[in-house]
C-alpha positions as a printed Julia matrix, in Angstrom:
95×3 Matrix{Float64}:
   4.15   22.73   34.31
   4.56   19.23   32.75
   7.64   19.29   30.44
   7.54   15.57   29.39
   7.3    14.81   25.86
   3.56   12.34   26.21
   2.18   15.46   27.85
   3.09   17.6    24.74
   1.97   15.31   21.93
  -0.87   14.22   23.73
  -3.31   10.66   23.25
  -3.01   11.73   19.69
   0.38   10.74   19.28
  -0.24    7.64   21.03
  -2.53    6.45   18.66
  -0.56    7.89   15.41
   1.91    5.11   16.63
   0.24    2.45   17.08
  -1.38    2.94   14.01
   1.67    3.24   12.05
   3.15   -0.38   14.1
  -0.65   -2.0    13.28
   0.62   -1.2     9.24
   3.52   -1.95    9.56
   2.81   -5.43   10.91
  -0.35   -5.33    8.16
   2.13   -5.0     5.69
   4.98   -7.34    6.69
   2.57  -10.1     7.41
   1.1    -9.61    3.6
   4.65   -9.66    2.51
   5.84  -12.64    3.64
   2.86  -14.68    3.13
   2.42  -13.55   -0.76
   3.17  -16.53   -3.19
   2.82  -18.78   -0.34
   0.66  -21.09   -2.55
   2.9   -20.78   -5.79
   5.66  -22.78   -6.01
   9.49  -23.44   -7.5
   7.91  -25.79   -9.69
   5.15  -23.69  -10.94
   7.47  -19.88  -11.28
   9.67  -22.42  -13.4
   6.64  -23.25  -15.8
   5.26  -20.45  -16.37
   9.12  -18.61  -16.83
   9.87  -16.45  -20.2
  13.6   -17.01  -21.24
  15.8   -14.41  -22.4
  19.07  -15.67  -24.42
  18.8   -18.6   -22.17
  20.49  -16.74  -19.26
  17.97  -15.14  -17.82
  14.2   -16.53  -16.6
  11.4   -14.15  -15.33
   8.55  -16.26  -13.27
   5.23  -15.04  -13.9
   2.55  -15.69  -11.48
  -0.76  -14.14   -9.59
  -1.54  -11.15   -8.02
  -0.33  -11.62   -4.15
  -2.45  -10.48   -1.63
  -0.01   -8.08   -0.86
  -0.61   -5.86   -4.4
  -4.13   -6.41   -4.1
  -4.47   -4.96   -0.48
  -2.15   -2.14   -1.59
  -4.12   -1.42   -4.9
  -7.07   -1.61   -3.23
  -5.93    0.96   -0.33
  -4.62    3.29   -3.08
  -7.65    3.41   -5.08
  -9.61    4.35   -1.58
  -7.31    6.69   -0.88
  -7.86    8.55   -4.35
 -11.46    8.4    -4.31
 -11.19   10.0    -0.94
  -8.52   12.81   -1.68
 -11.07   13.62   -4.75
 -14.19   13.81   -3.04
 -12.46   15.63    0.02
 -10.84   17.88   -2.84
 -13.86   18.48   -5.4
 -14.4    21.93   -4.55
 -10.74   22.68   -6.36
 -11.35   20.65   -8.61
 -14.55   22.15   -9.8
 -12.84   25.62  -10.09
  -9.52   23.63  -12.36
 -12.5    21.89  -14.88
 -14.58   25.25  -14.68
 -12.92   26.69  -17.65
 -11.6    29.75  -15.71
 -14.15   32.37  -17.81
């Protein structure tokens, strides 16, 4: 009898991981290059002061909040549709 832990989890685990490393990376990546295009310069110019002490750059969406909106709105259209069964018996009035 194997007792070693690959032969418990299986190929299954195997992928889980990588998968998890790929987003990681996915998301590291997207985090480092966001606002790679918007400068000092430009977060100073489009700043709002507060009492002169503090400033708060404004500036685009990065690709990072766009990929991460984007995943989240998939993910909710998914978990609905998978889901729409309860969902039918919530909106159904319960008479």
């Amino acid at each position: 009898m194997e007792s070693s832990l690959n032969h418990s989890l299986g190929i299954e685990a195997l992928f889980w991981t990588l998968g998890i490393i790929l987003a990681f990376l996915i998301t590291q990546i997207l985090l480092l290059r966001s606002g790679h295009g918007y400068s000092v310069h430009d977060t100073e110019a489009h700043s709002t002061n507060y009492a002169g002490e503090i400033k708060e750059g404004h500036g685009g969406m990065t690709a990072f909040l766009w990929f991460f909106y984007f995943v989240m709105f998939v993910w909710t259209v998914v978990y609905f549709v998978q889901h729409a069964g309860e969902f039918a018996i919530i909106f159904a009035g319960g008479e």
